[in-house]
ROSE-4610 file (N, C-alpha, C; in Angstrom, 1 decimal, always signed):
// ROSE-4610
residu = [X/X/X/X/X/X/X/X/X/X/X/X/X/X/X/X/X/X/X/X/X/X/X/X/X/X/X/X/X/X/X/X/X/X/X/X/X/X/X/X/X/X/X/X/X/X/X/X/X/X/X/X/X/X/X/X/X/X/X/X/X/X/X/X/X/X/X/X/X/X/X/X/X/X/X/X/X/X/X/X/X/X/X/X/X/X/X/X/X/X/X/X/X/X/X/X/X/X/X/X/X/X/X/X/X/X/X/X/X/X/X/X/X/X/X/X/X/X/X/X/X/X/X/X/X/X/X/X/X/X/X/X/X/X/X/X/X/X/X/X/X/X/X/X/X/X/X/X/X/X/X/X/X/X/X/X/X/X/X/X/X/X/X/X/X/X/X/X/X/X/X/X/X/X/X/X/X/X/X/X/X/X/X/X/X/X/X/X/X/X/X/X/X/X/X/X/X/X/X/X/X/X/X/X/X/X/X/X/X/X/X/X/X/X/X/X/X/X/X/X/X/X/X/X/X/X/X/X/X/X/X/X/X/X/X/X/X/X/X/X/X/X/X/X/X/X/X/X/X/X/X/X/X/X/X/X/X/X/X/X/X/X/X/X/X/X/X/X/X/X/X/X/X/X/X/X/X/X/X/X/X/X/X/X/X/X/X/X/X/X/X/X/X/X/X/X/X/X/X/X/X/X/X/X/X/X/X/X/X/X/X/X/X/X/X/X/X/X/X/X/X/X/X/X/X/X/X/X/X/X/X/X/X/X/X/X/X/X/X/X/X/X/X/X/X/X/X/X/X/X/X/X/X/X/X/X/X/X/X/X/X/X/X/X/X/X/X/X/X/X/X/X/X/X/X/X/X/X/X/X/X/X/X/X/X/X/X/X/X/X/X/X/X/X/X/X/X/X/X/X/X/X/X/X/X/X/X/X/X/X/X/X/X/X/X/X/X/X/X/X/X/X/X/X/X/X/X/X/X/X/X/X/X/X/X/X/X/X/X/X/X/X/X/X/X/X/X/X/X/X/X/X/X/X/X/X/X/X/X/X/X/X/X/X/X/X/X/X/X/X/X/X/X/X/X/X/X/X/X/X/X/X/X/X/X/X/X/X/X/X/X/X/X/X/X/X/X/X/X/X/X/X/X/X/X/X/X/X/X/X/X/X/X/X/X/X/X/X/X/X/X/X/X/X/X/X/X/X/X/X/X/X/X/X/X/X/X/X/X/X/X/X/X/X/X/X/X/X/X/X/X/X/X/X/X/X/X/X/X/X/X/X/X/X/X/X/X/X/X/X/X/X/X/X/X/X/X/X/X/X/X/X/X/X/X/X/X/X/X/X/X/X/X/X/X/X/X/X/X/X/X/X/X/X/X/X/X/X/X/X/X/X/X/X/X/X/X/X/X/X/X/X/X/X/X/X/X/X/X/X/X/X/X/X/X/X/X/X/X/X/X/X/X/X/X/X/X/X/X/X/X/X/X/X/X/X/X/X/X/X/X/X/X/X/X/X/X/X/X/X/X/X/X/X/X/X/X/X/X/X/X/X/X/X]
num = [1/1/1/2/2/2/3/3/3/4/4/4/5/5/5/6/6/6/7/7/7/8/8/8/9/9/9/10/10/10/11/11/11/12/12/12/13/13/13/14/14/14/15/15/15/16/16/16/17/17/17/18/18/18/19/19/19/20/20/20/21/21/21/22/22/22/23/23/23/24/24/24/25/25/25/26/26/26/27/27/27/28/28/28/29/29/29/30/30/30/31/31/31/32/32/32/33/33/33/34/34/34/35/35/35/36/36/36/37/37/37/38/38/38/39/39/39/40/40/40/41/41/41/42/42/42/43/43/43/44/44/44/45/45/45/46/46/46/47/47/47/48/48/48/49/49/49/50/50/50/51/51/51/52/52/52/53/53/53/54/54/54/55/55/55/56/56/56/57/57/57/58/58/58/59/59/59/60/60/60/61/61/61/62/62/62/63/63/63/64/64/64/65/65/65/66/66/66/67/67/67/68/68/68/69/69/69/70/70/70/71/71/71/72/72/72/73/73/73/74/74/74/75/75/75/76/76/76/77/77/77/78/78/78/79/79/79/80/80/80/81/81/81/82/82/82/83/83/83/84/84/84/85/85/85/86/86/86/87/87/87/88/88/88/89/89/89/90/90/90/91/91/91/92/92/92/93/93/93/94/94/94/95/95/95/96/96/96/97/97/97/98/98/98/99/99/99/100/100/100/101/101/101/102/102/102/103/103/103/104/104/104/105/105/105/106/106/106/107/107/107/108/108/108/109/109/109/110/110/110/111/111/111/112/112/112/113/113/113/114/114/114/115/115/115/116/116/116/117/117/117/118/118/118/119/119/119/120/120/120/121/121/121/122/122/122/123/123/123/124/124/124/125/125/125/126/126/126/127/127/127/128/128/128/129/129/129/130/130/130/131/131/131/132/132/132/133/133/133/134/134/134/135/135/135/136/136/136/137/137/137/138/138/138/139/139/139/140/140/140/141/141/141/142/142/142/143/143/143/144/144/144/145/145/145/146/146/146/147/147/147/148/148/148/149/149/149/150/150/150/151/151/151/152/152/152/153/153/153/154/154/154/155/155/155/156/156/156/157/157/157/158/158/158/159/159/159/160/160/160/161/161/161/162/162/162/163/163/163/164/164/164/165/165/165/166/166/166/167/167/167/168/168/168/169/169/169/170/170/170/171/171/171/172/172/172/173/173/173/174/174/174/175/175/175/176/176/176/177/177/177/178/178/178/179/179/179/180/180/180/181/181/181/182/182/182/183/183/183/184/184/184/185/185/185/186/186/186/187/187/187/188/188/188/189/189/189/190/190/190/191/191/191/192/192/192/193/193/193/194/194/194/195/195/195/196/196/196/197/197/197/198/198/198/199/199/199/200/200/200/201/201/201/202/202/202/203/203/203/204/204/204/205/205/205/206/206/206/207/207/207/208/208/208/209/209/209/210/210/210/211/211/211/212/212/212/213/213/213/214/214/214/215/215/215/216/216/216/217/217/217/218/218/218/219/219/219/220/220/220/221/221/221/222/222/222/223/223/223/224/224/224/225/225/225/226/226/226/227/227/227/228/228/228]
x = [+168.4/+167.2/+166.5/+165.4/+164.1/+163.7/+163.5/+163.2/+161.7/+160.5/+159.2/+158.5/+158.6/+158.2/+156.7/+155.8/+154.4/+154.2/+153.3/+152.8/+151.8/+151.0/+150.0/+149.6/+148.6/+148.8/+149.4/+150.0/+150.9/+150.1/+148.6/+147.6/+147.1/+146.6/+146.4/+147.5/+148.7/+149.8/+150.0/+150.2/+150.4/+149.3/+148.0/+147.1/+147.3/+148.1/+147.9/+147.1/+147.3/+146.8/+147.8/+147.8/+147.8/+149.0/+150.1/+150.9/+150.4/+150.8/+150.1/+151.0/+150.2/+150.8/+152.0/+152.4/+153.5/+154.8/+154.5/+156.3/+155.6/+154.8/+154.5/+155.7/+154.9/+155.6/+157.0/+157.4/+158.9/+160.0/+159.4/+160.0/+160.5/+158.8/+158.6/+159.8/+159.7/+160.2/+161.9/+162.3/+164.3/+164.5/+163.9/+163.9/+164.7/+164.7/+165.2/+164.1/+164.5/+163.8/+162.9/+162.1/+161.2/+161.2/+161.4/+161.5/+160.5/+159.5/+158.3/+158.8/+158.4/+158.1/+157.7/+157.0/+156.7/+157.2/+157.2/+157.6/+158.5/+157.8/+157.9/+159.3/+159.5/+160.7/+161.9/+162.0/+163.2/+163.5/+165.5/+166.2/+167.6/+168.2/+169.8/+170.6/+170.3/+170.7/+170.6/+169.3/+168.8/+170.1/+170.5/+171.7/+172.6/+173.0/+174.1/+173.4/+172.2/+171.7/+171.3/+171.0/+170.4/+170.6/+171.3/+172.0/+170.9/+170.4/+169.5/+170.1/+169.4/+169.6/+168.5/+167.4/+167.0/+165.2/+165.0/+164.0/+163.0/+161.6/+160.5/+159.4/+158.8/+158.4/+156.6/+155.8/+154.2/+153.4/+152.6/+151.4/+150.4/+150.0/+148.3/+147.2/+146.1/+145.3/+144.3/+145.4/+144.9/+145.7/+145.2/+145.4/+146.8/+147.8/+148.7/+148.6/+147.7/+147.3/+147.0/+147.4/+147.0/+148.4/+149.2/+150.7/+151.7/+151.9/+152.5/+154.2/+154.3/+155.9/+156.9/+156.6/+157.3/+157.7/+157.1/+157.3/+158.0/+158.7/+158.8/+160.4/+161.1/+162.3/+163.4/+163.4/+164.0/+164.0/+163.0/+162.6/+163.3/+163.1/+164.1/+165.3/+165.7/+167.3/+167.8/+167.1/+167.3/+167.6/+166.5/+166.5/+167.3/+168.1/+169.5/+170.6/+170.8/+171.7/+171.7/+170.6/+170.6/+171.6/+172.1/+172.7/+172.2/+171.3/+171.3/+169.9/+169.4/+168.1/+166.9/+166.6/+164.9/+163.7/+162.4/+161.5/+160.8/+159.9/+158.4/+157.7/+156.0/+155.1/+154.2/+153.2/+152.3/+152.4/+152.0/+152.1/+153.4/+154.3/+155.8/+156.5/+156.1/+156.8/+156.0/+155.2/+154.5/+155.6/+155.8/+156.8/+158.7/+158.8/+160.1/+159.9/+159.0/+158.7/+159.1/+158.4/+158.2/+159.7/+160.5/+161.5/+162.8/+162.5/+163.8/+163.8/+162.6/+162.3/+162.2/+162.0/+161.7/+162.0/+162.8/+163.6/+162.6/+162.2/+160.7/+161.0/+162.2/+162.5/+162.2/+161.9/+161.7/+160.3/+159.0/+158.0/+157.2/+155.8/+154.9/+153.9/+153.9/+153.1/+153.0/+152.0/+152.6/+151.1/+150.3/+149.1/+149.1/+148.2/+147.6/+148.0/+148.6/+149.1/+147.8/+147.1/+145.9/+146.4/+145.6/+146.0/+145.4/+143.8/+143.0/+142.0/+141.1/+139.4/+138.7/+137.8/+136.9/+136.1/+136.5/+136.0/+134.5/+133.5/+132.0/+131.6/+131.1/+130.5/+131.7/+132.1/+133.8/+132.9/+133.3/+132.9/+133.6/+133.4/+133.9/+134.6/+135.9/+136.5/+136.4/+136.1/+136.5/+135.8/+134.4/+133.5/+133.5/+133.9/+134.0/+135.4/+136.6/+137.8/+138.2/+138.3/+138.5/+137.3/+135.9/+134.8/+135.0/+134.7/+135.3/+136.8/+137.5/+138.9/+139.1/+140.3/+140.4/+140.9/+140.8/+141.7/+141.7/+143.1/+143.3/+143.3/+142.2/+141.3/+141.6/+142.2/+142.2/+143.6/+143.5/+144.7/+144.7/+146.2/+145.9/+147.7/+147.2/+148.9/+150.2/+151.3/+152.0/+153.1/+153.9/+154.7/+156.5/+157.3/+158.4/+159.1/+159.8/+160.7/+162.0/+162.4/+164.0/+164.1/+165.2/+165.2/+166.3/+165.9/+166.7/+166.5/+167.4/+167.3/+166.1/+165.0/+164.3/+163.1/+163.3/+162.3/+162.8/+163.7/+164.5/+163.5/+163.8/+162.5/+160.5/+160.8/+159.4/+158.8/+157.7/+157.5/+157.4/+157.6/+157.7/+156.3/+155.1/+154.0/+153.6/+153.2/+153.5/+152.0/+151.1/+150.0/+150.2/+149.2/+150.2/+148.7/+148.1/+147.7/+148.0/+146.7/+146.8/+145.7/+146.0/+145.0/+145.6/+145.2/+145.4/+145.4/+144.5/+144.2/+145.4/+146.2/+147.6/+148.4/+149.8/+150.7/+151.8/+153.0/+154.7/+154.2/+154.1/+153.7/+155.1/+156.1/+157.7/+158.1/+159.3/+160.8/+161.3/+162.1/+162.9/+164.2/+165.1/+166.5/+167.0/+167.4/+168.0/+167.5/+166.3/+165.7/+165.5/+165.3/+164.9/+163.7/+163.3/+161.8/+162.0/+161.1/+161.2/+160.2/+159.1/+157.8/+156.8/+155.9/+154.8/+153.2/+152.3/+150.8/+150.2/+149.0/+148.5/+147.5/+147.6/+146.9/+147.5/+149.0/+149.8/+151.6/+152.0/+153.1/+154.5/+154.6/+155.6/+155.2/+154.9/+154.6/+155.2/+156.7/+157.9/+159.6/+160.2/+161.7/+162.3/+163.7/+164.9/+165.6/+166.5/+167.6/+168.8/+169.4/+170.2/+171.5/+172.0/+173.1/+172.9/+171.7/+171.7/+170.5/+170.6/+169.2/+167.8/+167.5/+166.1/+164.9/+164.1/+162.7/+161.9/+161.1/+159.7/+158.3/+157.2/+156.4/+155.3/+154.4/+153.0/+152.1/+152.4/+151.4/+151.6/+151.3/+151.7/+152.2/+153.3/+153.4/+153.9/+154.0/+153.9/+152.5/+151.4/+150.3/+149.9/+150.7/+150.6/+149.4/+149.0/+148.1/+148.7/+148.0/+148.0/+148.2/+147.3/+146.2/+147.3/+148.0/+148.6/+149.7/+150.9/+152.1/+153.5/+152.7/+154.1/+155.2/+153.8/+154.6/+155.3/+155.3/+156.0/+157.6/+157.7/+158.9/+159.4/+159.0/+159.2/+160.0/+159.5/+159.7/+161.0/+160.6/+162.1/+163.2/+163.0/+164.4/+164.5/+164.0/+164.4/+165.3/+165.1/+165.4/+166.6/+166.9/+167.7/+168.8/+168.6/+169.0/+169.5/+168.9/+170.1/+170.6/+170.6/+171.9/+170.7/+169.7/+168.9/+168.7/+167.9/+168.1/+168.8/+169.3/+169.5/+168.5]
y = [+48.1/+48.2/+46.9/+46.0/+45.7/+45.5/+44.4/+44.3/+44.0/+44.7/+43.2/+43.0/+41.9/+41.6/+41.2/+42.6/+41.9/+41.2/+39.8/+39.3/+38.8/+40.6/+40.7/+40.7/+40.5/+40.9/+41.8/+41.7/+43.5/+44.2/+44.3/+45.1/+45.8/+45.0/+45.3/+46.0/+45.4/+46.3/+47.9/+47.9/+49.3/+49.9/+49.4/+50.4/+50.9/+50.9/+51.3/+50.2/+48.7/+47.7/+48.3/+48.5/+48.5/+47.5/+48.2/+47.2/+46.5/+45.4/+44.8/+45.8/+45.7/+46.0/+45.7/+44.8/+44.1/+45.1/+46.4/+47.0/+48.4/+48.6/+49.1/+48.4/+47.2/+46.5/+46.4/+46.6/+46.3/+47.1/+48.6/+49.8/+49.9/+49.7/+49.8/+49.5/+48.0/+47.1/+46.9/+47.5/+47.5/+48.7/+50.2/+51.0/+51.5/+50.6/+50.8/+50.5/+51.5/+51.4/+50.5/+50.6/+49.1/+49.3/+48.9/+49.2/+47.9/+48.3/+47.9/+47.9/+46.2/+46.1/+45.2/+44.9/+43.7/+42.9/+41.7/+40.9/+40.8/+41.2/+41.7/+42.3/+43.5/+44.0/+43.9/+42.4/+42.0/+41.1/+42.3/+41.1/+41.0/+40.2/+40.3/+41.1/+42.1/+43.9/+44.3/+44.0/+44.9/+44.4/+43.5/+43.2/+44.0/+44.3/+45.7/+47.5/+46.9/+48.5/+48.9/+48.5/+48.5/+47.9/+48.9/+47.8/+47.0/+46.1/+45.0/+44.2/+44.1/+43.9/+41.9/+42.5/+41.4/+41.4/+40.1/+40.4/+39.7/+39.8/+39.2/+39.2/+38.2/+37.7/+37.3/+38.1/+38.3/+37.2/+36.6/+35.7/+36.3/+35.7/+36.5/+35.8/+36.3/+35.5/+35.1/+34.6/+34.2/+32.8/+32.3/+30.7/+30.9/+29.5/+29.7/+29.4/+29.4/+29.2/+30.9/+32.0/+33.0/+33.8/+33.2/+33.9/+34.1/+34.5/+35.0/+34.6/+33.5/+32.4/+34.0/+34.0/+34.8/+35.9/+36.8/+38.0/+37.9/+36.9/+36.1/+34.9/+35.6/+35.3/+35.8/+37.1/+37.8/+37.5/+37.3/+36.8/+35.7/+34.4/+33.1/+33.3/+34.3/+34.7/+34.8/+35.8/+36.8/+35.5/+34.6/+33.6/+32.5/+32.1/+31.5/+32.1/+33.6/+34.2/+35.1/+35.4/+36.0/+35.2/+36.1/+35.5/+36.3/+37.5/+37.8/+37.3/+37.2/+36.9/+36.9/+35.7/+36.3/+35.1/+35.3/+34.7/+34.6/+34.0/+33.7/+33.2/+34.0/+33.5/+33.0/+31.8/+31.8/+31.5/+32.0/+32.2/+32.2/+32.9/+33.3/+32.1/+31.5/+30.0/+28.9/+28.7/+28.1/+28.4/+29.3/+30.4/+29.6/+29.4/+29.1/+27.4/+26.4/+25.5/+25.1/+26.2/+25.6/+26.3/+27.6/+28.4/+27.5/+26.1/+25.4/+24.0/+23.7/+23.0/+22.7/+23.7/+24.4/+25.3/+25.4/+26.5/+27.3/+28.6/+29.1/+30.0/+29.2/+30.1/+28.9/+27.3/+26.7/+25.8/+26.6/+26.2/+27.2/+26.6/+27.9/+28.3/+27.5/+28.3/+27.5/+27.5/+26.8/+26.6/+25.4/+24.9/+24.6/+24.5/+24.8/+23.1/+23.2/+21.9/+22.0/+21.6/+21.6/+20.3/+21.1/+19.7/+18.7/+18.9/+17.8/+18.0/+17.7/+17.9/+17.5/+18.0/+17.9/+17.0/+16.0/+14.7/+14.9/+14.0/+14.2/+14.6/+15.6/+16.1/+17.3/+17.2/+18.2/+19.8/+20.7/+21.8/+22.9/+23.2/+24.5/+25.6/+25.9/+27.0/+28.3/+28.0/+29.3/+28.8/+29.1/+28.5/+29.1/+30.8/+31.0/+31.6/+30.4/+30.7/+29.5/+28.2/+27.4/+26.3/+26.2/+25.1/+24.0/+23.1/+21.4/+21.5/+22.3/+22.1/+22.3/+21.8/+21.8/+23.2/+23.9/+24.7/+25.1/+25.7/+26.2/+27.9/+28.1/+29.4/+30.0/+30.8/+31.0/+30.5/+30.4/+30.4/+28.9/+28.1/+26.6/+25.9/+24.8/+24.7/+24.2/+24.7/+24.2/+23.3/+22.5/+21.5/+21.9/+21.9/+22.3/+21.2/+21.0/+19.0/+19.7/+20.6/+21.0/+22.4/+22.1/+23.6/+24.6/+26.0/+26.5/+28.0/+29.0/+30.4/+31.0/+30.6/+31.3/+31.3/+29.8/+29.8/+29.6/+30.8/+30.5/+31.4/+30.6/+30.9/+31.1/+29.9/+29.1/+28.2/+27.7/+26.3/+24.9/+24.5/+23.0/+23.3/+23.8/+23.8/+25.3/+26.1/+27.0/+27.5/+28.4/+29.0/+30.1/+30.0/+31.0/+30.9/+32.5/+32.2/+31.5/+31.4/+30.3/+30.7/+30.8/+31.7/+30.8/+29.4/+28.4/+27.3/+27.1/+25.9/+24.7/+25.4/+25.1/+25.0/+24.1/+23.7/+23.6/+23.3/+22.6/+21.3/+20.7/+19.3/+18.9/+18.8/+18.0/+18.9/+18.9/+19.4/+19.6/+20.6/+21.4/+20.4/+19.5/+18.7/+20.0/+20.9/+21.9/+21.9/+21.7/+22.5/+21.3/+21.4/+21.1/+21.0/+19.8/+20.4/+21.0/+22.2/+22.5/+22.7/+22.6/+23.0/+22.1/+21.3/+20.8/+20.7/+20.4/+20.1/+18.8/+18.3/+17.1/+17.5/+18.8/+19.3/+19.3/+20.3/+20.4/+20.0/+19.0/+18.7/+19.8/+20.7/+21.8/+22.5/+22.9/+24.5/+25.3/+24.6/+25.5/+24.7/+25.5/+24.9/+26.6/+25.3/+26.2/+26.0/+26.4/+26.1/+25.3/+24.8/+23.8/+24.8/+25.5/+26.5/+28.1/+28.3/+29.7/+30.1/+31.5/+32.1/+32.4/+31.3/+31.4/+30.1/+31.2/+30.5/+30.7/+29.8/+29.5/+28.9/+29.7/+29.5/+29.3/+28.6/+28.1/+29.0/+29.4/+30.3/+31.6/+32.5/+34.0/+34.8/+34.7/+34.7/+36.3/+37.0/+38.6/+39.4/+38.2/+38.6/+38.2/+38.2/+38.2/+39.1/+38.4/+39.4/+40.0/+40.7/+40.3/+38.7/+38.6/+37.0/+36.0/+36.0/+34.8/+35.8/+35.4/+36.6/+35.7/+34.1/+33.5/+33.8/+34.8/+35.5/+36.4/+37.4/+38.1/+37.9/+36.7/+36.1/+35.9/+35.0/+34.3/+35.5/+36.9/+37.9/+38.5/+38.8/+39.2/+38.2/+37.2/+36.2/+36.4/+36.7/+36.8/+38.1/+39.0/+40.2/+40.2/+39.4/+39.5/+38.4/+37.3/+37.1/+37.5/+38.9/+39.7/+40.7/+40.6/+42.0/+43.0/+43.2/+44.6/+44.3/+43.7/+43.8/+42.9/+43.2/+41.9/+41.8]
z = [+117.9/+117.2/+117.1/+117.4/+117.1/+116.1/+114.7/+114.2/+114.1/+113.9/+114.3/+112.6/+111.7/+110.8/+110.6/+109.9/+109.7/+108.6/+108.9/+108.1/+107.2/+107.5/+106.8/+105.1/+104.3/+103.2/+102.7/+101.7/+101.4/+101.1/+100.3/+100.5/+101.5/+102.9/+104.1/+104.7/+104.9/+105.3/+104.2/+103.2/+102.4/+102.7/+102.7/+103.1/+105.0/+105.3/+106.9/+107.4/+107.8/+109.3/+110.5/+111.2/+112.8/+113.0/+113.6/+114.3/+115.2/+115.3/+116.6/+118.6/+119.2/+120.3/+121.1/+120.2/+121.1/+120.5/+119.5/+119.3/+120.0/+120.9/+122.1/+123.6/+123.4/+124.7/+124.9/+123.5/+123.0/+123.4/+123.0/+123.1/+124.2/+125.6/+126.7/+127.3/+127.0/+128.1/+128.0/+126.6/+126.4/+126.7/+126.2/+126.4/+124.3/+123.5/+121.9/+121.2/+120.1/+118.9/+118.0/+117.8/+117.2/+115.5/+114.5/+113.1/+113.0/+111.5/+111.5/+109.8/+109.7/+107.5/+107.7/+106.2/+105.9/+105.3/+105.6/+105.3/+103.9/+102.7/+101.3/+101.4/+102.1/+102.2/+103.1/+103.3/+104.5/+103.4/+103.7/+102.9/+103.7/+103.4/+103.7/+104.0/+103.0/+103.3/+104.4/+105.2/+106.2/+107.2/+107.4/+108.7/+108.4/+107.2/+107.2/+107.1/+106.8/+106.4/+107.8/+108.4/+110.1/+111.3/+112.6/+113.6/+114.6/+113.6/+114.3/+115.7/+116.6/+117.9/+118.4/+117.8/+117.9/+116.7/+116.3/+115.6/+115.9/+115.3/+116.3/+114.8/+114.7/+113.3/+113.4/+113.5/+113.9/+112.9/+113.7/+113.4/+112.2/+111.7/+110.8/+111.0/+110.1/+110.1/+108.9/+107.9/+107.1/+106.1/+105.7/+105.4/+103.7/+104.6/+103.8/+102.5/+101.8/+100.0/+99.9/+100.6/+100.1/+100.7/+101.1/+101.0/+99.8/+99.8/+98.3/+98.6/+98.2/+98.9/+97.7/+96.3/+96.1/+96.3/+97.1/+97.4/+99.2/+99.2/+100.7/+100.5/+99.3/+99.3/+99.5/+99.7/+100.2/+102.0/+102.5/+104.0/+103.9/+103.0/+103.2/+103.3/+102.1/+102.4/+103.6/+104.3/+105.7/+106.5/+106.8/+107.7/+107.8/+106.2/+106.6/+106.8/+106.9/+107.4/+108.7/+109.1/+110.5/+111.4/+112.0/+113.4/+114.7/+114.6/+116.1/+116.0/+117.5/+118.2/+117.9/+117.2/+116.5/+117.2/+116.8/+117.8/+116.7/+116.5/+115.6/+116.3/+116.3/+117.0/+116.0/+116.2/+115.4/+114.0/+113.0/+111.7/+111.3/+112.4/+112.0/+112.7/+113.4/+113.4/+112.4/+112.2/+110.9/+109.3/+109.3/+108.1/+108.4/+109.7/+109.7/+109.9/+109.7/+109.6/+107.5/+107.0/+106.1/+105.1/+105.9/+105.0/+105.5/+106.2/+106.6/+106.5/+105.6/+104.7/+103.2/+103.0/+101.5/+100.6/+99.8/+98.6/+97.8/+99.0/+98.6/+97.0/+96.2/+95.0/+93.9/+94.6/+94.0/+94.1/+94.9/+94.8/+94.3/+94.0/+93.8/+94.5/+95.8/+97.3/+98.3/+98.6/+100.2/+100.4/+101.4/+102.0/+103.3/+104.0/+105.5/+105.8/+107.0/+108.1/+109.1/+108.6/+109.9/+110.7/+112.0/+113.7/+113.0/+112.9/+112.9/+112.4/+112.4/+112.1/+113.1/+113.7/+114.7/+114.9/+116.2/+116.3/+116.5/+116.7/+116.6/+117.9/+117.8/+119.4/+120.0/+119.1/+119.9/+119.1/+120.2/+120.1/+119.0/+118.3/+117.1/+118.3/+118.4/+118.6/+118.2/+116.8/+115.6/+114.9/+115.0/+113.7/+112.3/+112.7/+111.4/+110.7/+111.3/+111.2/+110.0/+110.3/+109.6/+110.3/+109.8/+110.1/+109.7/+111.3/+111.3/+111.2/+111.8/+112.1/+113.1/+114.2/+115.7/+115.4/+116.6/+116.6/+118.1/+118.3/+119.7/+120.1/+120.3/+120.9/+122.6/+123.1/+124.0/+125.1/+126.6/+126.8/+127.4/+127.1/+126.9/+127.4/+128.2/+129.4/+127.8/+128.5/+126.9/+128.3/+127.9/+128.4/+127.9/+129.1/+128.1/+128.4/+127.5/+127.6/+127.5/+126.9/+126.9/+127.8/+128.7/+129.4/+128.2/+128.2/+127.5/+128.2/+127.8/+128.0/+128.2/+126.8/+126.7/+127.7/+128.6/+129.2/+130.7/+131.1/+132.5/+133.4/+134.2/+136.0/+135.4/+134.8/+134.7/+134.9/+135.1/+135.7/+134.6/+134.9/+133.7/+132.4/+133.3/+132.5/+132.5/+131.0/+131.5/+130.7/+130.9/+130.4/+129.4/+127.7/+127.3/+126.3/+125.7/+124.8/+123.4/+122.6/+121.4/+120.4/+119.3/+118.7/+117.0/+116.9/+115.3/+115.2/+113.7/+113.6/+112.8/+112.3/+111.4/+112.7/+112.2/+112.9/+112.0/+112.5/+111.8/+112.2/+111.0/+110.7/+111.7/+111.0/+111.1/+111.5/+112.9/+112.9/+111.6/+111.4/+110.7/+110.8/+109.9/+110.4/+111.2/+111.2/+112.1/+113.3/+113.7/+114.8/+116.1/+116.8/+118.4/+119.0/+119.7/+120.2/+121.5/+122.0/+123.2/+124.2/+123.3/+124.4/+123.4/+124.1/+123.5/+124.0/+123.7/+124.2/+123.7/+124.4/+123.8/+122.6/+122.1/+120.8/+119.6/+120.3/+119.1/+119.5/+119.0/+119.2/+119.3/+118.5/+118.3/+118.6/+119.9/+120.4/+120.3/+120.5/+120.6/+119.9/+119.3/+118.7/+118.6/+118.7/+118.4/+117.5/+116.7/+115.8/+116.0/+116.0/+116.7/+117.0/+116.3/+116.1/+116.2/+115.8/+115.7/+116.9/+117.3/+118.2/+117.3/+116.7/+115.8/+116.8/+117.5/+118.0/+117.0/+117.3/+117.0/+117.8/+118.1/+119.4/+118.7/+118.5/+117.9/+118.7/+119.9/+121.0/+120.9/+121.3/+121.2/+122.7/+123.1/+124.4/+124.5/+123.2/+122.9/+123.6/+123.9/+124.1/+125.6/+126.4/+127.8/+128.4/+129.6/+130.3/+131.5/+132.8/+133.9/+134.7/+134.3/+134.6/+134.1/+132.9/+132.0/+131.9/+132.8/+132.6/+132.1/+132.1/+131.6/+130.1/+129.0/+127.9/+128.4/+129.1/+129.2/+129.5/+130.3/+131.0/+130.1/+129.1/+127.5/+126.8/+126.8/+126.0/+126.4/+128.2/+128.8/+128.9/+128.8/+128.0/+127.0/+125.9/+124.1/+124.2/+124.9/+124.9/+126.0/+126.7/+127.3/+126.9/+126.1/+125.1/+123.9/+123.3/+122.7/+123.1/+124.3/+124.9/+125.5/+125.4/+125.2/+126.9/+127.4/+128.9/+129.9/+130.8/+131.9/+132.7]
């Protein structure tokens, strides 16, 4: 079983938002089960309540002064105890930046790592995303410096969409760098010990055209057992 954790408001999610498509692609492509919560309701338990195979930790789009760190402790638990295969894209690696840095039982919320601010004459990406902030829109080369599993029979430089203006300031002491850009330094880390990624890009969101996510995806997954 497929874990995929939304990270939407708990309002937005209880009222019915839309899985993203990727526990479509999920199903497709292992041929198992996809189990869908939010965020709010992942805890520790679930590794014994559920024979979790691999888990996969979804982006949002909204700014971290309006995440609710406490209803998101139970999730920090989860995350220093998992041991099978998990991935965070986007927002959900932004989330494992800050739950491997920080005792989210002992703050009272969390604020936006913006890249940068928009040099003079530099063009608005997302003007009405975060105005006068860099952000990276569309699909953009990422660099990998460490070879690892996740990124086997790929080319050094690999094309992937990118859809934020926030970043993981710092490495996590646990973590590894493995893929970067001249935008955003941490495209991509791993955990030093355990199978916990994290991808600043969304490589869940593969095209035809831009297929180097999907490769990305069939290593994660074939890194927990589900395909060869």
């Amino acid at each position: 079983m497929i874990l995929v954790v939304g990270m939407s408001r708990p309002k937005e999610y209880f009222e019915g938002a839309v899985p993203s498509r990727f526990v479509g692609r999920a199903e497709r492509m292992t041929g198992h089960p996809v189990l869908i919560a939010h965020y709010s309701m992942v805890t520790p338990d679930w590794l014994e309540r559920y024979p979790l195979r691999a888990v996969f930790i979804e982006g949002f789009g909204y700014g971290w002064q309006d995440f609710d760190v406490h209803s998101a402790v139970g999730l920090w638990d989860f995350l220093h105890v998992v041991e099978v295969p998990l991935l965070a894209a986007c927002g959900g690696h932004q989330l494992l930046g800050y739950a491997f840095t920080r005792d989210f039982r002992r703050i009272k919320g969390l604020s936006n790592n913006f890249i940068r601010r928009l040099r003079p004459g530099e063009p608005d990406l997302a003007p009405t995303y975060y105005p006068g902030q860099f952000a990276e829109f569309g699909v953009f080369p990422v660099q990998i410096v460490k070879r690892d599993p996740l990124f086997r029979g790929l080319p050094k430089t690999i094309l992937v969409p990118e859809a934020h203006a926030c970043e993981v300031a710092a490495l996590p002491p646990d973590f590894e760098l493995l893929a970067t850009n001249e935008n955003c330094r941490i495209q991509a880390m791993r955990h030093k010990i355990k199978p916990i990624y994290g991808t600043q890009f969304h490589a869940e969101n593969w095209s035809d055209h831009y297929s180097h996510g999907e490769r990305i995806i069939r290593n994660f997954f074939s890194l927990a057992g589900l395909i060869t």
